[in-house]
N, C-alpha and C positions, 0 to 999 in steps of 0.2 A: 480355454475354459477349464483346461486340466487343475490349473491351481485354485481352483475355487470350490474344488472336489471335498468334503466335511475331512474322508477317510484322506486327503492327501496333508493337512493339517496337523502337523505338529503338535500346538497349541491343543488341540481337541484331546487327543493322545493322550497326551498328559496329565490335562484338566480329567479325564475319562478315568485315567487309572488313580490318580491323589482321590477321587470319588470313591471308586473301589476299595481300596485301601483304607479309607475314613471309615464306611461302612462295615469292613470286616473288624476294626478297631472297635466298632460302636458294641457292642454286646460286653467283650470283657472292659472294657473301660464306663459300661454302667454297671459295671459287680463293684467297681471301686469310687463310683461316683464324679467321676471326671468325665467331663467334654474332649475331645480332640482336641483342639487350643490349649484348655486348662492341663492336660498330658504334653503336652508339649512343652510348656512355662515347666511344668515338674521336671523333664525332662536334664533340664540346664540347670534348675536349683540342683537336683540330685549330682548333676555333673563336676557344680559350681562344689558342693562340699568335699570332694578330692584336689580340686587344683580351683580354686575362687582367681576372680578379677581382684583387680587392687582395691577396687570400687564396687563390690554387687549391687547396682542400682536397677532401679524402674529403666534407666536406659539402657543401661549395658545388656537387659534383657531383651528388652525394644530390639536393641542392634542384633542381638543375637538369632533371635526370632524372627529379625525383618516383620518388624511389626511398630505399627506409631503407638504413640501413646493414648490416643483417643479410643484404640482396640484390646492395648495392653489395659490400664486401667479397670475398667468393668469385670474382666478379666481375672485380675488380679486381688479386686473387691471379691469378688463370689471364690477364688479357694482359701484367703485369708477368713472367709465364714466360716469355711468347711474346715477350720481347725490348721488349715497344711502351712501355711506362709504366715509371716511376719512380716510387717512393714514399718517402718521407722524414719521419720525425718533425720537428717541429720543436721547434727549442732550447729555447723558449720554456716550450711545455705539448707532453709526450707523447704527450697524446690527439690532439692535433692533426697530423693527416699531410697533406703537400703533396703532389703531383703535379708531373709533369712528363713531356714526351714524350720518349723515349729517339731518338737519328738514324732505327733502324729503324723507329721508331710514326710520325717523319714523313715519312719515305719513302713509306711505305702511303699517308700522304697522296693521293699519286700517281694512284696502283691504286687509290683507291675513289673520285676526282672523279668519274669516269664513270658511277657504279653509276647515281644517279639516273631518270639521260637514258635510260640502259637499260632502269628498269624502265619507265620512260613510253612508252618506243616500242616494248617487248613487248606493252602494254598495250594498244594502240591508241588509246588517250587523247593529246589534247595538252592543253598547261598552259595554254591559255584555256579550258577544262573546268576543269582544279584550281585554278586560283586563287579561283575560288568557293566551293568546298567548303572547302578551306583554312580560308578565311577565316572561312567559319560553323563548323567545327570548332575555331578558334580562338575564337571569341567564344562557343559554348557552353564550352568548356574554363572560361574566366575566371570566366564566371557561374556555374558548377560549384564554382569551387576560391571563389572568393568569397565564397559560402553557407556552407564546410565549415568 
């Protein structure tokens, strides 16, 4: 019966602390009007304007995010309101929509360097604690999505 134990549970773990995390994120990312999701898509646009894909599309974000398009879109609809993204068909094929950060999406830039540092020194934690974790959350992630 031991594996059936909540605390023996990986999965909880994890689920448990991405919650926490959300949660301490939630205060300064409604100073800047962003959802968790929606900071996250910022995330890769911001990331995307130093080194872009060949292609900045609705997918290539998808893939990036591990996220379908049925979650990206809506998504994507509400920070393209909010001023921060651009979307565009392209000439080419229809289906395919590009991206781009509008001046105000890189502004934010700005306003959300900080978030980070913040939530790590709310946290009491320093980043020679996370780099470990990190790094095994990273290498479970792989052998995860590798198997799938």
């Amino acid at each position: 019966m031991t594996g059936l134990l909540l605390d023996d549970q990986l999965c909880f773990k994890l689920y448990a602390a991405s919650r926490a995390v959300t949660r301490g994120y939630k205060p300064m990312l409604d100073e800047l009007g962003l959802t968790y999701p929606q900071y996250l898509a910022m995330l890769v646009l911001w990331e995307w304007q130093a080194t872009a894909p060949e292609q900045p599309t609705v997918k290539a974000l998808g893939e990036r995010l591990m996220l379908d398009s049925g979650t990206l879109t809506p998504l994507l609809k509400r920070i393209e309101q909010l001023g921060l993204v651009v979307r565009r068909r392209a000439v080419h094929d229809e289906r395919e929509v590009h991206l781009s950060l509008s001046p105000q999406g890189l502004a934010l830039r700005d306003q959300a360097a900080v978030l980070r540092e913040r939530l790590i020194c709310a946290s009491g934690l320093d980043l020679n604690q996370l780099q470990p974790l990190q790094q095994g959350l990273e290498h479970l992630l792989a052998q995860l999505t590798a198997r799938a």
